[in-house]
C-alpha positions, -999 to +999 in steps of 0.1 A: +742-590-404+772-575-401+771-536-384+768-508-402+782-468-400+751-447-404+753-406-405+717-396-411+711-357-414+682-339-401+678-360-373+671-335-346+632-347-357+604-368-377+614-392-399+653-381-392+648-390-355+624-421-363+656-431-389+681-425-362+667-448-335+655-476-357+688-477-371+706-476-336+683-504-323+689-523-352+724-525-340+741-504-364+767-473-355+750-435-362+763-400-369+728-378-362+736-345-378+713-316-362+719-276-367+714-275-331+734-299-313+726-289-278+693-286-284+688-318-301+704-339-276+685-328-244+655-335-264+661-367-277+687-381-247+677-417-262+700-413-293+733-412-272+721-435-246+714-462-276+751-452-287+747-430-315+768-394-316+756-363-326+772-341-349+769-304-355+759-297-396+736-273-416+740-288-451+735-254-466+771-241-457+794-246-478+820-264-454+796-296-450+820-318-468+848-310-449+829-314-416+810-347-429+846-361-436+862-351-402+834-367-387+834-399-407+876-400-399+871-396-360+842-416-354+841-444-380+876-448-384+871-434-424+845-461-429+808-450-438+785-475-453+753-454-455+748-423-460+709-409-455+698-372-464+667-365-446+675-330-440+650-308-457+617-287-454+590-276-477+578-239-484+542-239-496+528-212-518+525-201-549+549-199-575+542-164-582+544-150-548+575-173-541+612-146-535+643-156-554+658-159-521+628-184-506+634-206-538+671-206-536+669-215-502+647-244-510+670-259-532+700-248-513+689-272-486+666-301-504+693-303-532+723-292-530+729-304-493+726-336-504+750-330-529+776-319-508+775-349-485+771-372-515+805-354-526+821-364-487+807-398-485+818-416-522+857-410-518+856-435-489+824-454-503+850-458-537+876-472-519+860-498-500+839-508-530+804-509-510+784-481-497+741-469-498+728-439-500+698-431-493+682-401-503+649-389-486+620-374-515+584-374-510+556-382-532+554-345-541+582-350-561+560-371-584+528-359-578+526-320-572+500-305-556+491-264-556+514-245-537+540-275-537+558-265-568+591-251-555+591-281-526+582-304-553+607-291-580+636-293-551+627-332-547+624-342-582+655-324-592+666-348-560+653-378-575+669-373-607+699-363-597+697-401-578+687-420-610+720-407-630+740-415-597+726-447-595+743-456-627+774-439-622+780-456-593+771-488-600+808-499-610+817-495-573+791-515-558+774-485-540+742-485-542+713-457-538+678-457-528+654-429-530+631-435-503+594-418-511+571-407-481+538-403-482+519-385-451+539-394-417+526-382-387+556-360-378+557-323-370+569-316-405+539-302-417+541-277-384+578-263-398+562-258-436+573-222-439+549-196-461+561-170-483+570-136-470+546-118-494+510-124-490+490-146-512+480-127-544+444-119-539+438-136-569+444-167-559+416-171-531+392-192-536+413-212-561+426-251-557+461-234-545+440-221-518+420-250-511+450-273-512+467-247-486+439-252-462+436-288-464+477-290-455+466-274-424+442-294-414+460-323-426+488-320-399+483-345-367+456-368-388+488-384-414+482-419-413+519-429-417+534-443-387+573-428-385+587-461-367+573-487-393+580-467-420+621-459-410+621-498-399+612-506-435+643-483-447+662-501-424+652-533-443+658-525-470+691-512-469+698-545-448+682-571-473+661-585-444+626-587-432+602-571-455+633-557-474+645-590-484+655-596-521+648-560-524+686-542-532+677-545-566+654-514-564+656-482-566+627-462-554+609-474-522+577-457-516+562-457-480+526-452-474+493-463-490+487-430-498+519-422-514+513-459-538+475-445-547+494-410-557+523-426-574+498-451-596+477-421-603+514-402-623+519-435-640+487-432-657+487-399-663+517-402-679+508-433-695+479-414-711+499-384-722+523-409-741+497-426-758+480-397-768+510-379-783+523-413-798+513-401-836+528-366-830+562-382-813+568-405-843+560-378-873+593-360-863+621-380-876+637-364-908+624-376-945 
């Protein structure tokens, strides 16, 4: 297997982190972007120790393609092979409390950061005719639940944005996977940020409620284990182990959980196209 350059953002924590040191003992080179450099390297010593880097990046400024290139040019010689955005975070609430600002910040970071280090990555990725990249969704881009909608709106615009990439960048052999998690047992439940207005007092007592206060309790009992489930990515992106015979795929969901959610859309969607089937065909012109 020959070794590959990694720069992974969001890696300060969770599945980032997880990413970042299954990659590293994996035997691959790592660029672990954090907003917080010195922060995240006295916390997590093991990165540089395994011979990763760190690199200083908030993919919601708008100089992250000139940093992500400088970084790719000084440390990998020019040469990235996979690029994986992990950075993001969810804001839970309703859609009606939700600001402008807290939704264009959403976006700002779960879309458009990727975009901008998609943008710095495929020049080099182009000319070497080979590349991955690997964007991070969740199940909630899929599946919604109450107070998910902006979070979950900000990954499925991610995962669509993936599919149309997909084919335009198949004529360059670069390849991308949009890697699904279901519940992990990370802190990133614990950074879910609320909105600043209160909750409408309309909605107590109401499944956007309920699902609220499940989330909470929810966080420390996710059944997802962060090392098996970024060793699978790893895989993946490899072609070995359980990732073997696999590079032909685009979506790689992790989690029982998340396969139970994602069956559960298929169906639902399965049902709404058969039962609109007689409308959808009595609209063609005479």
């Amino acid at each position: 297997m020959p070794i590959l350059n990694w720069l992974i953002t969001g890696a300060s924590n969770g599945l980032g982190l997880a990413l970042a040191l299954e990659v590293l003992k994996a035997g691959h080179k790592v660029i672990a972007t954090a907003r917080n450099v010195t922060k995240a390297s006295a916390a997590h010593p093991e990165i540089e120790q395994l011979g990763g880097s760190w690199l200083q990046l908030d993919v919601n400024k708008s100089d992250t393609k000139l940093i992500v290139e400088s970084a790719v040019c000084d440390l990998f010689g020019g040469r990235i092979d996979v690029l994986a955005n992990n950075a993001g975070y969810s804001i839970l609430g309703s859609i009606e409390d939700l600001s402008e600002k807290e939704i264009e910040d959403q976006f700002n970071t779960n879309l458009y950061g990727p975009i901008r280090t998609i943008k710095a990555a495929l020049p080099s990725m182009r000319a070497q005719r080979s590349g991955v990249i690997v964007n991070v969704s969740s199940i909630a881009a899929l599946d919604p639940r109450p107070s998910g909608g902006i979070y979950g709106a900000s990954k499925s615009s991610l995962e669509n944005l993936s599919e149309a990439l997909c084919l335009e960048l198949a004529p360059f052999n670069i390849r991308v996977l949009i890697v699904i998690p279901g519940g992990f047992r990370t802190d990133f439940l614990s950074g879910n940020l609320e909105p600043e207005a209160p909750m409408t007092k309309d909605y107590e007592g109401t499944p956007l409620h309920a699902t609220l206060n499940s989330f909470r309790a929810y966080n420390g009992n996710q059944p997802g284990d962060p090392a098996k489930g970024m060793r699978r990515v790893v895989e993946v992106v490899e072609g070995t182990g359980l990732g073997e015979g696999k590079q032909g795929l685009l979506r790689l969901p992790l989690g029982a959980d998340c396969l139970e959610r994602a069956y559960s859309k298929v169906s639902a969607l399965q049902r709404d196209l058969d039962g609109f089937d007689s409308i959808a065909r009595s609209t063609n012109l005479d």
